[in-house]
C-alpha positions as CSV (number, residue, x, y, z in Angstrom):
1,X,-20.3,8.7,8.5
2,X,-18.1,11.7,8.7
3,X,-17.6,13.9,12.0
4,X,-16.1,17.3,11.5
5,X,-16.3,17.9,15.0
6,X,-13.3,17.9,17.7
7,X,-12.7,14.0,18.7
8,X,-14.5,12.3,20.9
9,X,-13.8,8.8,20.9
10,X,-10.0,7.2,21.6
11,X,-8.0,5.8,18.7
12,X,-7.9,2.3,18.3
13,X,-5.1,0.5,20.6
14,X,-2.2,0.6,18.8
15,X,1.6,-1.9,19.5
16,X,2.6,-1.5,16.0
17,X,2.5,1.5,14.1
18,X,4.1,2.2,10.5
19,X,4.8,5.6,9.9
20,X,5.2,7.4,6.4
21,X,7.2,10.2,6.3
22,X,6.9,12.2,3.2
23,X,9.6,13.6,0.7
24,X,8.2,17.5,1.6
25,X,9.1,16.7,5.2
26,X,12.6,15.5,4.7
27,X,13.7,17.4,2.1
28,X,11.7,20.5,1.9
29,X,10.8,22.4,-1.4
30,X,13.3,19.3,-3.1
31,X,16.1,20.7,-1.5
32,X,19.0,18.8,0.3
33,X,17.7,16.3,3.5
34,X,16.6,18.6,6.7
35,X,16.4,17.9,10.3
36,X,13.9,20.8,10.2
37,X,11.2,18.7,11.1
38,X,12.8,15.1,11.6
39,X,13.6,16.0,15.3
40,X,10.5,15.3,16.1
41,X,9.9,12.7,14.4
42,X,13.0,11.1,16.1
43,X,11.7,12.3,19.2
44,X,8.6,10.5,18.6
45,X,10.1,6.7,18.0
46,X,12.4,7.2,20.8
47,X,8.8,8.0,23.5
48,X,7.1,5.2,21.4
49,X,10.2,2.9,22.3
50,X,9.7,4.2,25.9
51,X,6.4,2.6,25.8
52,X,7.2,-0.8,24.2
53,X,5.7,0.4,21.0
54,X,7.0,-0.3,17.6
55,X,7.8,2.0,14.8
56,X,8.3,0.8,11.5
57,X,9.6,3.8,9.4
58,X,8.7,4.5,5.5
59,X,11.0,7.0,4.4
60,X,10.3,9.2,1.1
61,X,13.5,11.4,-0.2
62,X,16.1,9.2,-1.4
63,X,15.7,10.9,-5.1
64,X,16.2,14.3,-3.3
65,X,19.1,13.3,-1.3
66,X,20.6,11.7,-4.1
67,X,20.2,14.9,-6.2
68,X,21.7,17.1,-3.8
69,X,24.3,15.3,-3.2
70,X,25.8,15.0,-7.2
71,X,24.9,19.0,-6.7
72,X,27.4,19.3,-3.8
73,X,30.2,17.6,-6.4
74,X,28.7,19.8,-9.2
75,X,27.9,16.6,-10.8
76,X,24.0,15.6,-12.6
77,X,22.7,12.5,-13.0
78,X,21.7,11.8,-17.0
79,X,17.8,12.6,-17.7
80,X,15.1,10.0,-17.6
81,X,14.5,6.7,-15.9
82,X,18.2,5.5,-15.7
83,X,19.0,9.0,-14.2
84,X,16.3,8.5,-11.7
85,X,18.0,5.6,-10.7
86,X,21.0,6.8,-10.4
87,X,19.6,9.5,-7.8
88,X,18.0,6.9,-5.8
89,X,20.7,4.8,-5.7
90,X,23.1,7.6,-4.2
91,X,20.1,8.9,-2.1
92,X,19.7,5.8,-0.1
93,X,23.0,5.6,1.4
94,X,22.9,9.7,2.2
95,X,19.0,8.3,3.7
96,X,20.4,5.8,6.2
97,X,23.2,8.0,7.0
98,X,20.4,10.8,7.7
99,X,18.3,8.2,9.7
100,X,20.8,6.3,11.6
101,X,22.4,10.2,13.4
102,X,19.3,10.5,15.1
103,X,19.0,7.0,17.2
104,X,21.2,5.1,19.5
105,X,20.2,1.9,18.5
106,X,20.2,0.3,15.1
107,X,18.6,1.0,12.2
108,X,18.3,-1.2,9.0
109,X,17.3,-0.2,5.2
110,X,14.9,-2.7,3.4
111,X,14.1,-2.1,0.1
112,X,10.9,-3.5,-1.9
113,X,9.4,-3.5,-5.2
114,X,6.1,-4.6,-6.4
115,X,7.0,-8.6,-7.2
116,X,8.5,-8.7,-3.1
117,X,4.9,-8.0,-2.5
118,X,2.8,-9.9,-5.7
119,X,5.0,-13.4,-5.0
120,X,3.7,-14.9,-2.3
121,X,7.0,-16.5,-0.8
122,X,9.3,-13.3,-1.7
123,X,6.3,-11.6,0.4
124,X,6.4,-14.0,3.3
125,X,10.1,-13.6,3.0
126,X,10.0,-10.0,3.5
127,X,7.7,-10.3,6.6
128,X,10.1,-13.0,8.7
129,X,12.7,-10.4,7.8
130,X,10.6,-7.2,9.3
131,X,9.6,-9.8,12.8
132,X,13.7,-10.6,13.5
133,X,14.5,-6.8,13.0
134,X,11.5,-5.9,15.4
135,X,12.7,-8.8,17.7
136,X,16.4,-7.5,17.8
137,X,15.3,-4.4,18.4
138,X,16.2,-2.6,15.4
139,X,14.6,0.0,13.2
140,X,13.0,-0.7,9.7
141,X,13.4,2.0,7.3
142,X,11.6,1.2,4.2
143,X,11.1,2.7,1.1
144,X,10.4,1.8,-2.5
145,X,13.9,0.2,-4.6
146,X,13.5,3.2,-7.0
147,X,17.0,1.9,-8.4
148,X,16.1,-0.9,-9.4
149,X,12.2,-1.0,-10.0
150,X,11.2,0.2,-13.5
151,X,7.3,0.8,-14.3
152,X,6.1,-2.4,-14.6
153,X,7.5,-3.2,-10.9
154,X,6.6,-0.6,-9.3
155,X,4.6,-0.1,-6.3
156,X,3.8,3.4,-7.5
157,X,4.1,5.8,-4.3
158,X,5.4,5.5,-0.7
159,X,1.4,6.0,0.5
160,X,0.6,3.0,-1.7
161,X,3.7,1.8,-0.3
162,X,3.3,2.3,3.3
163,X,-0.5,0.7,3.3
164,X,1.4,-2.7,1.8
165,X,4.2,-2.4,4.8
166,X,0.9,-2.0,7.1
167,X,-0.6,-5.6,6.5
168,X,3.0,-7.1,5.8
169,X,4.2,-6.0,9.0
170,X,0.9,-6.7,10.9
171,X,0.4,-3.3,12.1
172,X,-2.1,-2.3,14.5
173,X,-1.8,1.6,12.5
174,X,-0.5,3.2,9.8
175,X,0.0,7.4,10.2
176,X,0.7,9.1,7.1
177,X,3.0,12.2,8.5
178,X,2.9,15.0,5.6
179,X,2.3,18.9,5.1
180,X,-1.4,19.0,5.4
181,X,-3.2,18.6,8.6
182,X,-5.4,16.2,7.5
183,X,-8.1,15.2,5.1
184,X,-10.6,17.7,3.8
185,X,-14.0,17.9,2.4
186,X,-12.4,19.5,-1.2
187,X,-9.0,20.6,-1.5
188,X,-8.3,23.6,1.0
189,X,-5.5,24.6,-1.1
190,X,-8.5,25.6,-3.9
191,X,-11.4,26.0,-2.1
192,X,-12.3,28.8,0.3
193,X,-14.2,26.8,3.6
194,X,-12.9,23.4,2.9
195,X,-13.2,21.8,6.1
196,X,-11.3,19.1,7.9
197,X,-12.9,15.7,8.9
198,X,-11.9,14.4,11.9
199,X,-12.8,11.0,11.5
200,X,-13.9,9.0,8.4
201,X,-15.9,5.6,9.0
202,X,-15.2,4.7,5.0
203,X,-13.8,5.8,2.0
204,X,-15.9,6.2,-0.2
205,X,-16.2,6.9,-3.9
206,X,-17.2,10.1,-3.7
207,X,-14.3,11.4,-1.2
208,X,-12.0,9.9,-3.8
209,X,-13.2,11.5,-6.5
210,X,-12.7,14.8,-4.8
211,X,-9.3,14.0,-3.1
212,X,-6.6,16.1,-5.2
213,X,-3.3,14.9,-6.9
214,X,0.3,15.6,-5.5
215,X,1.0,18.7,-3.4
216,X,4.6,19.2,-3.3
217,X,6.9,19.7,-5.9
218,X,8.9,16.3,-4.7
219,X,6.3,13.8,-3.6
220,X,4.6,12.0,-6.1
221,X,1.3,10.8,-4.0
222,X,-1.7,13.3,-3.2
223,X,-4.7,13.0,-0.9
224,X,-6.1,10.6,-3.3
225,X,-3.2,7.9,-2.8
226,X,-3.3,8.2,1.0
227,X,-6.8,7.6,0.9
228,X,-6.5,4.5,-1.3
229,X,-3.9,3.3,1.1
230,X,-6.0,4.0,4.2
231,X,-9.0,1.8,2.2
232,X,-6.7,-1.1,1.5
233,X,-5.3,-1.3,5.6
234,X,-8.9,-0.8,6.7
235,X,-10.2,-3.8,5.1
236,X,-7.1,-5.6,6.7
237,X,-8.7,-4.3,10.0
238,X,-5.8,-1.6,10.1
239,X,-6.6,2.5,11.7
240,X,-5.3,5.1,9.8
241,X,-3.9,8.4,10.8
242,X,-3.7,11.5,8.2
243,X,-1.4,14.4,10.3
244,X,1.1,17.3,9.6
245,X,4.5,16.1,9.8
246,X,5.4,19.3,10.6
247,X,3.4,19.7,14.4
248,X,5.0,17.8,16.8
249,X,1.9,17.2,18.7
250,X,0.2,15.3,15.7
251,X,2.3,12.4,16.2
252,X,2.7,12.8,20.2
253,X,-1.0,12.5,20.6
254,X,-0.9,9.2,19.5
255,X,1.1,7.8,22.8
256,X,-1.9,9.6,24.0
257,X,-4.3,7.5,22.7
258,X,-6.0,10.3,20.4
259,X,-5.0,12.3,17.4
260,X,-4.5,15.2,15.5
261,X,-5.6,15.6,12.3
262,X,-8.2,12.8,10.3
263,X,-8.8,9.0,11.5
264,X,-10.1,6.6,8.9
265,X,-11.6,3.8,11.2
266,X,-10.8,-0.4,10.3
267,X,-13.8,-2.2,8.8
268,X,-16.0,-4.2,11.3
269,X,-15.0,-6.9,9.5
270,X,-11.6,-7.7,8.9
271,X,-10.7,-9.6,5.7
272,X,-8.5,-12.4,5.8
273,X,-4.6,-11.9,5.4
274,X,-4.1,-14.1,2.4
275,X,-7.4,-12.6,0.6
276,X,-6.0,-9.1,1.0
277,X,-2.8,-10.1,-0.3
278,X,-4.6,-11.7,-3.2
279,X,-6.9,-8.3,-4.0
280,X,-3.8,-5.7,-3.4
281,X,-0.9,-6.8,-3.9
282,X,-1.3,-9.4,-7.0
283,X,-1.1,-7.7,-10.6
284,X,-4.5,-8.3,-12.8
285,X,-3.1,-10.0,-16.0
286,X,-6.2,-10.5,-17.7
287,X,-10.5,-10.9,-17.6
288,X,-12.8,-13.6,-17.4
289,X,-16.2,-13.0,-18.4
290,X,-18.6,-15.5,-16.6
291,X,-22.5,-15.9,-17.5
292,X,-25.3,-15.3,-14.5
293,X,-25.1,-18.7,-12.9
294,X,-21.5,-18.8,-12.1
295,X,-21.8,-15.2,-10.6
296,X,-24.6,-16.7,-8.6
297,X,-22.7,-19.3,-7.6
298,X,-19.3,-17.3,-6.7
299,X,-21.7,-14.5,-4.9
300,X,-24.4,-16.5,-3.3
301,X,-23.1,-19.7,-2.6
302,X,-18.9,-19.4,-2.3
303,X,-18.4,-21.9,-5.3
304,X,-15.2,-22.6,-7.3
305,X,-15.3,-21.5,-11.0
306,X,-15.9,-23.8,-13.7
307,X,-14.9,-24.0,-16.9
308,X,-18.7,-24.2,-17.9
309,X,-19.6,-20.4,-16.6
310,X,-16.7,-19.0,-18.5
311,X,-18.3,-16.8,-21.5
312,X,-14.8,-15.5,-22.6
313,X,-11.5,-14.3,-21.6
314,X,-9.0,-11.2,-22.3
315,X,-5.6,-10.8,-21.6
316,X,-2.6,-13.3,-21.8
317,X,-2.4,-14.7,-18.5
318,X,-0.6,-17.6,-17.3
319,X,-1.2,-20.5,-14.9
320,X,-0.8,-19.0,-11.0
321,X,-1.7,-15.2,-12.6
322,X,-4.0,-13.3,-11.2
323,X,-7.1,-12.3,-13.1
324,X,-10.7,-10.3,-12.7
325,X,-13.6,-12.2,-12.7
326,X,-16.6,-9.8,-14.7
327,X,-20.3,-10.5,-15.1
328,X,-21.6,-8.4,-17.8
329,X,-20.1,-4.5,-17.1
330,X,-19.5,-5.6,-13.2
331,X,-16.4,-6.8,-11.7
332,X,-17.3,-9.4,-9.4
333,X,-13.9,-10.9,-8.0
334,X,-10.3,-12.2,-8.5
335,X,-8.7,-14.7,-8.3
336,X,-5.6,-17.1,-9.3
337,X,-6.4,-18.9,-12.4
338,X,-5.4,-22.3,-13.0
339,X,-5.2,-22.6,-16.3
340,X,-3.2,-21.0,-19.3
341,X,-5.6,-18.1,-21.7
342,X,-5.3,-20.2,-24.7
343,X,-6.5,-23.6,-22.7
344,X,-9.2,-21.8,-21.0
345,X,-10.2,-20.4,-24.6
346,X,-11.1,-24.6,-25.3
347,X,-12.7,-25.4,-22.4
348,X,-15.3,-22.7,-21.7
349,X,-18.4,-23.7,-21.8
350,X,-18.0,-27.2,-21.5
351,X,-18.2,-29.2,-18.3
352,X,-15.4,-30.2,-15.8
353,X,-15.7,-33.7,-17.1
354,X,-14.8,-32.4,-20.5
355,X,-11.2,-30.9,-19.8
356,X,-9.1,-34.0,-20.2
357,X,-10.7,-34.9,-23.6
358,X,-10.2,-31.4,-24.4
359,X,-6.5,-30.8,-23.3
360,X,-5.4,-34.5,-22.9
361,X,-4.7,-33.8,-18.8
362,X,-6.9,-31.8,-16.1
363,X,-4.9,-30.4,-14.0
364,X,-7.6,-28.9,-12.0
365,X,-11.5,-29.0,-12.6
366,X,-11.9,-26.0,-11.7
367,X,-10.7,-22.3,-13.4
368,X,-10.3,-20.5,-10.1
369,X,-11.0,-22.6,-6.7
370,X,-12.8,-21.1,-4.6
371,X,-9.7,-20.8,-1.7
372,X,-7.7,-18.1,-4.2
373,X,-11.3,-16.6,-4.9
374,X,-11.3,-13.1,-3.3
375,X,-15.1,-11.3,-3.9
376,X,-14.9,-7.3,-4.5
């Protein structure tokens, strides 16, 4: 599954590529915004360009630009989340600024938050937005609106951020550019010997569960979150790369057709866009518990749920949410419920036939159709 060994085979042929840079690259040790190792990254887009190749940049370090900046003006932003805010919100304008000195061509800021990508128009939106910018020639720069999101709407970390931009963007790769030069067995920073993997043909449990937290003082994702990303864009059929940021011939081996560093491989089978959207990018708002038949019948034979394999339910969920379908201890799939927790509390159990009697309309005879089912 795993090959430690020097590469062998070529990376997947790549158009499209979305590459994360990482707060400890732009603004080392949380310190002002650095072209110490942004050169090269400019460098890079500019020979991709070259080649007809698309970059589509996610930028980490608005915080620490913002930060620095108030510092140059002997000025501090209040403590907590409105001060965090506050950073970001001056940080962007010094990011584009930093971005846009490097290029001859144009660069635009977009900014997302978690219900851009949960709401399925807002996220169709965002992608006609990203295919005029590619078409005009122009330079995305993404990153996470940190001054506006607060925790509920937030997408959590620019690795977790990145993999959503990946399948949004219809990327062909996503590289995740940070201070490590790849992905390790255990965490080389604590263990003696920890070797690097060269390629990785799935993510599995166990190399989460022994994938560290964050490792700089100003990112906030670790090995764990890029991994978790790389999962999510390889079940979309998307490559990942895992390289230093800070060796130029990481990301100049990938014109090459090869890399430096870790490659987690696509799935052989690629699940469908909407699907994907549905399992990563939709918030769970509650649980229904169905009995053995219905998971038969969701499993075995791709039926719609029906009100009569529904045991119970948890959560307050609305109609259009998004909930987690369980048998017994075993999550089993999700899917887009259609109808309110308290109606669904009346009707479980009790045949399709039932629900107008019941609730005096039926809007649908089914509690999750089969089309927004997603299995796990």
């Amino acid at each position: 599954m795993i090959d430690t060994s020097a590469q062998t085979l070529l990376l997947p042929r790549w158009r499209r590529l979305v590459l994360k840079i990482g707060s400890n690259l732009i603004a080392p040790g949380g310190q002002a915004l650095s072209t110490t190792h942004l050169l090269d990254v400019a460098r890079f887009i500019h020979a991709a360009r070259q080649q007809d190749r698309e970059v589509i940049l996610v930028s980490s370090g608005a915080v620490a630009a913002g930060r620095a900046t108030l510092a140059q003006r002997q000025l501090q932003a209040p403590s907590g989340v409105a001060g965090k805010q506050a950073l970001a919100a001056v940080g962007q304008a010094e990011l584009m600024r930093f971005w846009a000195r490097f290029f001859d061509f144009p660069v635009a800021q977009l900014l997302l938050t978690q219900d851009d990508l949960a709401h399925r128009r807002r996220f169709l939106n965002a992608r006609n937005t990203l295919r005029s910018l590619r078409g005009l020639g122009v330079l995305p720069v993404i990153n996470e609106n940190d001054s506006v999101a607060v925790e509920e709407l937030r997408v959590g970390d620019n690795d977790s951020l990145a993999g959503h931009v990946a399948v949004l963007a219809e990327a062909d790769l996503m590289v995740l550019a940070t201070d490590i030069d790849g992905v390790y067995d255990a965490d080389p920073r604590r263990t003696a010997g920890a070797r690097r993997l060269s390629e990785i043909d799935t993510v599995s449990e166990a190399l989460l569960d022994r994938a560290g937290g964050a490792g700089s003082a100003v990112g906030t994702g670790g090995m764990r979150t890029k991994l978790l990303a790389a999962r999510r864009c390889a079940e979309a059929g998307i490559g990942t790369v895992v390289c230093d940021g800070r060796d130029p011939e990481a990301l100049m081996a990938l014109l090459r057709g090869g890399w430096k560093g870790t490659l987690i491989r696509p799935a052989l089978q690629r699940r469908a866009a909407r699907k994907h959207w549905m399992l990563h990018a939709l918030p769970t708002s509650g649980v229904i518990r169905i009995d053995a038949g219905a998971a038969e019948a969701l499993t075995g034979r791709g039926a719609s749920l029906l009100p009569r394999g529904v045991v119970d339910s948890e959560g307050t969920f609305d109609v259009g949410d998004a909930v987690e379908v369980r048998h017994g201890d075993r999550a089993i799939a999700k899917g887009i419920v259609q109808y309110r927790a308290g109606e669904l509390a009346r009707i479980r159990g009790r045949h399709s036939r039932e629900i107008a009697e019941l609730l005096g309309e039926c809007p649908s005879e089914s509690v999750i159709h089969r089309d927004d089912l997603v299995l796990l």
